[in-house]
C-alpha positions as CSV (number, residue, x, y, z in Angstrom):
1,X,0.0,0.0,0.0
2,X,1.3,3.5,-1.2
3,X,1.9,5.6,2.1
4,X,0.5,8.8,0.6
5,X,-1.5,6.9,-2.3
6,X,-5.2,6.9,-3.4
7,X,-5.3,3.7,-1.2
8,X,-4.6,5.8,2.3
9,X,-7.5,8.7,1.8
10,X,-10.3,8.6,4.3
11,X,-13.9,8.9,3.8
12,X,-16.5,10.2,6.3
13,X,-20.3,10.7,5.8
14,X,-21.3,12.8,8.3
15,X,-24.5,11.6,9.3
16,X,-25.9,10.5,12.8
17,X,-24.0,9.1,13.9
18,X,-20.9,9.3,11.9
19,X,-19.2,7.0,9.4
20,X,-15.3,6.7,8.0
21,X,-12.6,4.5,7.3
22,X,-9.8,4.4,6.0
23,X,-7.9,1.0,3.8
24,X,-9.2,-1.5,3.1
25,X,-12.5,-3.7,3.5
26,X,-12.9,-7.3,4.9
27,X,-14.3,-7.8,1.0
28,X,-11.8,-7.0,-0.3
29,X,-8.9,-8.7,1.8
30,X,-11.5,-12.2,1.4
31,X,-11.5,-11.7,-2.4
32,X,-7.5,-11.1,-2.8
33,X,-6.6,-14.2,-0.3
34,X,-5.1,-11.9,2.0
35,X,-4.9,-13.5,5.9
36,X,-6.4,-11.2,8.0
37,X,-7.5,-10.6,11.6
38,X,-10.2,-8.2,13.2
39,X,-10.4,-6.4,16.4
40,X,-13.2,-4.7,17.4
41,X,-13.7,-1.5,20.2
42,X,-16.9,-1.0,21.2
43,X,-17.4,2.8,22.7
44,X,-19.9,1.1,25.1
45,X,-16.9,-0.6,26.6
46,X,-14.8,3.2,26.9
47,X,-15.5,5.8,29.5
48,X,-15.4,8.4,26.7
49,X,-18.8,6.5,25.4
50,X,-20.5,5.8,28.4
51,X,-19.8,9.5,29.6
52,X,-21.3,11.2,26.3
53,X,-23.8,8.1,26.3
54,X,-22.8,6.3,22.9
55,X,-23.3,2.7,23.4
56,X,-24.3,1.6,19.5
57,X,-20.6,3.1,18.2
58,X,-17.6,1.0,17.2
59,X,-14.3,1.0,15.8
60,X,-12.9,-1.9,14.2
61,X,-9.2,-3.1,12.7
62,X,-8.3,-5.0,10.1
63,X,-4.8,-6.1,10.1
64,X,-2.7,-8.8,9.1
65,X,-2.0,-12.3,10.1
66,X,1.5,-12.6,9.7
67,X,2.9,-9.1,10.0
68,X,0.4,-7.4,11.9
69,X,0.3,-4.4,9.5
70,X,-2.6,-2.1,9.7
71,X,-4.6,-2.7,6.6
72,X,-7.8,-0.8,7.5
73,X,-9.6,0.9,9.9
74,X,-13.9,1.5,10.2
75,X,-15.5,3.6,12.3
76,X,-19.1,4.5,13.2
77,X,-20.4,6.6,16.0
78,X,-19.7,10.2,17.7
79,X,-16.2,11.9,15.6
80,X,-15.7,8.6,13.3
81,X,-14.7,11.7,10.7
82,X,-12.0,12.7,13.3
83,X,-10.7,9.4,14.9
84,X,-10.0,8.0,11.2
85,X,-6.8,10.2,10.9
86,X,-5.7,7.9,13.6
87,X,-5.4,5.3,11.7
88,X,-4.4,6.8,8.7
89,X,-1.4,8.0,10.0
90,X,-0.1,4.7,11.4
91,X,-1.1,2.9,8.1
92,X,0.9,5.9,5.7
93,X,4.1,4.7,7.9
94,X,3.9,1.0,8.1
95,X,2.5,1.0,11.4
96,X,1.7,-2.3,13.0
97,X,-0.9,-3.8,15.5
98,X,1.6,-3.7,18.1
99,X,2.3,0.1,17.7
100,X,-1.0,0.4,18.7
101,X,-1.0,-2.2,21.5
102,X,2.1,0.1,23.2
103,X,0.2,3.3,22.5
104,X,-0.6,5.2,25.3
105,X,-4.2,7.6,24.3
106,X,-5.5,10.4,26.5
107,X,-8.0,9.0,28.5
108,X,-11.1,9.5,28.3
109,X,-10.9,10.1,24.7
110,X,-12.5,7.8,22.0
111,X,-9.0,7.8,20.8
112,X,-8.5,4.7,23.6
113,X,-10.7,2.8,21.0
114,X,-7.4,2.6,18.6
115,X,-6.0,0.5,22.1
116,X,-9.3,-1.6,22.9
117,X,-9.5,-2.6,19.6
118,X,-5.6,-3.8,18.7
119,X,-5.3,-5.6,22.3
120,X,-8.9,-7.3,21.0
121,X,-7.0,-8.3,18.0
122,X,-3.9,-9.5,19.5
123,X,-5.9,-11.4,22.1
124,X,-7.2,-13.4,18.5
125,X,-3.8,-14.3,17.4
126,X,-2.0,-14.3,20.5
127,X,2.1,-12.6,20.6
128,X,4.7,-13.0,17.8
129,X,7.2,-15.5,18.9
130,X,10.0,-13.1,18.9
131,X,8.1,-10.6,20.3
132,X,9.8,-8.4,23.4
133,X,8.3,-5.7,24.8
134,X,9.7,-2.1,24.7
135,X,11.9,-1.6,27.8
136,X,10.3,0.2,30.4
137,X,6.7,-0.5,29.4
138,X,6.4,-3.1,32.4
139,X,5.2,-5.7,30.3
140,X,6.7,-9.5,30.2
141,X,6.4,-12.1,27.9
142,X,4.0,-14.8,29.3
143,X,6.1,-16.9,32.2
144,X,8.8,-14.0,33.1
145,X,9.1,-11.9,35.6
146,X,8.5,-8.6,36.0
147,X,10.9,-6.6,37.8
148,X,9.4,-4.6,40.9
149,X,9.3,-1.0,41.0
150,X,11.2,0.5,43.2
151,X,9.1,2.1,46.6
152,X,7.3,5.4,46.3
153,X,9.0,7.7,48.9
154,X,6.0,8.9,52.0
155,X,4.5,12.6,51.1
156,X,6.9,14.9,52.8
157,X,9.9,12.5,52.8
158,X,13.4,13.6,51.3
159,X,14.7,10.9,48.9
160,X,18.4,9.4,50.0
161,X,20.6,11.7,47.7
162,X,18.4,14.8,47.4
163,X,19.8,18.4,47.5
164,X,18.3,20.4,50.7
165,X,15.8,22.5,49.9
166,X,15.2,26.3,50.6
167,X,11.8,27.8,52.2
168,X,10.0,27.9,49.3
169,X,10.8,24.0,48.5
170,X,12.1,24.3,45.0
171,X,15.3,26.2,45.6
172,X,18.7,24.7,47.1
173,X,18.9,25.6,50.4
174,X,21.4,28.6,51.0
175,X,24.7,27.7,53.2
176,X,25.1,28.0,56.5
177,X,26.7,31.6,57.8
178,X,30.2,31.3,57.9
179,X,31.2,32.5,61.5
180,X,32.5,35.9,61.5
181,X,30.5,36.8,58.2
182,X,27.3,39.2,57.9
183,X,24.6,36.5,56.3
């Protein structure tokens, strides 16, 4: 798929409730024989839907099998038009199901529907085999450990190692008067 191609341009119908996508359609990846995979984000199932009171509005991924690539992205419900860019950004660059796994989305946004959606997916066809997770994410592979975080210091506590601090708790503390000085 071109990045910037005819194949990458939205559409939107801005009805109630919205409609867009973006790629292509599960026709279309049946009729070419290409393996793919769908996840599915429900805006019943994110705060941002249950706050504005949306519960028939979805966003669904098609990506695929193999490589996990983005291969299209449909929307209906309250700012389909908006959330489509979304994906069409990750799909112009390649982007995979996993980018959007690690994504972190303001929250409560229907942007979290990009998340629901590709961990739906990736529950379907499970991790690659080489698959590591991006240090510091504080994700394991299934059966390995994950390191614990070190203790969160008591409100009002100094951490060991931290510079003094003045009166007004953000500057260093000025030095004691030297005897015999005017400080």
């Amino acid at each position: 798929m071109a990045p910037f191609g005819l194949a990458n341009l939205p559409y939107g119908i801005y009805s109630v409730p919205e409609i867009s996508m973006v790629g292509k359609t599960e026709e279309e990846l049946t009729r070419a024989g290409i393996p793919y995979e769908v996840g599915i984000a429900r805006y019943k199932e994110i705060a941002r839907g249950a706050i504005l009171g949306d519960d028939s509005g979805l966003l669904k991924l098609l990506f695929h099998r193999e490589d996990r690539k983005i291969l299209g992205v449909h929307i209906i419900g309250t700012s389909a038009t908006e959330l489509v860019h979304i994906g069409q950004a990750v799909m112009a660059f390649g982007g995979t199901l996993d980018y959007l796994v690690y994504a972190v989305f303001n929250y409560p946004t229907f942007a979290e529907c990009y998340k629901v959606a590709a961990l739906d997916g990736y529950n379907k066809i499970g991790p690659a085999s080489d698959e590591v997770p991006p240090p510091g994410s504080g994700l394991a592979r299934y059966g390995e450990d994950v390191p614990e975080a070190a203790p969160i210091p008591a409100a009002g506590s100094k951490p060991s190692g931290a510079p003094e601090q003045g009166g007004d708790g953000r500057s260093p503390a000025p030095p004691p008067p030297t005897p015999g000085s005017r400080n």
